[in-house]
C-alpha positions in Angstrom: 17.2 29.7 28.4 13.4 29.9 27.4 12.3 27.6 24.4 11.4 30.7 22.0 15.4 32.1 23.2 16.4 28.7 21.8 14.2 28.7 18.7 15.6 31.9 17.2 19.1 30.9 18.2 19.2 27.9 16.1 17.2 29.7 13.0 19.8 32.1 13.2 22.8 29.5 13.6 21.1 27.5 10.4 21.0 31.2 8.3 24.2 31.9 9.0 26.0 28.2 8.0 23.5 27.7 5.1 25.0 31.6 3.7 28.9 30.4 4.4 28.5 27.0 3.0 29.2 26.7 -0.8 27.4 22.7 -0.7 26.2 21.6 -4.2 22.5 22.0 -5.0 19.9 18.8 -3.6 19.8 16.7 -6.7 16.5 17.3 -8.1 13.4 15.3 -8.5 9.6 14.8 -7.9 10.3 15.4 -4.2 12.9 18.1 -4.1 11.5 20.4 -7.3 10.0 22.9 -4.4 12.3 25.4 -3.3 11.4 26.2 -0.3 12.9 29.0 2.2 15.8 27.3 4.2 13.6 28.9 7.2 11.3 27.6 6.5 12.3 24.0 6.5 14.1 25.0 9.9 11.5 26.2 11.4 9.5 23.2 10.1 12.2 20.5 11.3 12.9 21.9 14.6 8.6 22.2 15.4 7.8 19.3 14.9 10.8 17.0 14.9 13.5 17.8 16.8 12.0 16.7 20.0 13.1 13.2 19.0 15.1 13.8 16.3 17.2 16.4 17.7 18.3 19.8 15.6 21.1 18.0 14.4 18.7 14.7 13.1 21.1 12.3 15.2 19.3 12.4 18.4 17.9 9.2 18.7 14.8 10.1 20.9 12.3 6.9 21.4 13.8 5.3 18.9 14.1 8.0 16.3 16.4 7.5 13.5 19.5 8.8 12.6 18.8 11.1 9.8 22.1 12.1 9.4 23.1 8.5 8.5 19.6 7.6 6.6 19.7 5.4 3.9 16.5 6.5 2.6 15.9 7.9 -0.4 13.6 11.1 -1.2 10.8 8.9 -1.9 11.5 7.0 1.1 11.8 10.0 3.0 8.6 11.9 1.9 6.7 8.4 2.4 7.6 8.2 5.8 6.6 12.0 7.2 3.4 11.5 5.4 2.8 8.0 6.8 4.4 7.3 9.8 7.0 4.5 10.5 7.3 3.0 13.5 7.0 5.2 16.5 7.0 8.4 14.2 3.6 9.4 13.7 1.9 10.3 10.2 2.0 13.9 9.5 -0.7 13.4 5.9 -3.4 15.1 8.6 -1.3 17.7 10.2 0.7 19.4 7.1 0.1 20.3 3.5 2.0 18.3 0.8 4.5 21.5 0.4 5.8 21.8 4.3 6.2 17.5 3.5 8.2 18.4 0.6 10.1 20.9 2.5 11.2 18.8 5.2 12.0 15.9 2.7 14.6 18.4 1.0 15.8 19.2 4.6 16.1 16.0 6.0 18.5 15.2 2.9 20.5 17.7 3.4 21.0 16.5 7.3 22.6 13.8 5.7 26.6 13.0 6.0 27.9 12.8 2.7 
């Protein structure tokens, strides 16, 4: 299957669990006040870090984290997209504060609860 085949076919598996899913709203604060389009954040997360991430945030790719088992707060979590940890690169230079934001309330909701 082509990458843009696979692309639309996870957007589309996300749209349709996100619309059957009656989860509680992200507890709010300076990091998750945005409400940004699920889609958005999908398309985000799966462009720039489900290579090693993978769509599901438990991939584990050169040493990746687990974001479905993260510890890290929203802070935490916004900190380290901007800045970089590790091997993950900084993003500060290759995305606006928002689509930060948006992937900060995204990777929190990858989280088991």
């Amino acid at each position: 299957m082509n990458h843009p085949a696979c692309v639309v076919i996870v957007i589309m598996s996300f749209l349709v669990i996100t619309a059957c899913s009656n989860q509680e709203p992200a507890k709010q604060d300076k990091y998750t006040t945005a409400t940004p389009k699920a889609e958005d954040a999908k398309i985000l997360f799966v462009s720039q870090c489900a290579a090693c991430h993978g769509n599901n945030g438990k991939a584990g790719i050169a040493g990746a984290a687990n974001l479905q088992a993260s510890q890290l707060d929203s802070a935490a979590i916004f900190q380290t997209i901007k800045y970089g940890r590790g091997n993950m690169p900084a993003y500060k230079e290759k995305m606006a504060e928002q689509e930060i934001k948006q992937l900060t309330i995204y990777v929190n909701h990858l989280k088991t609860k």
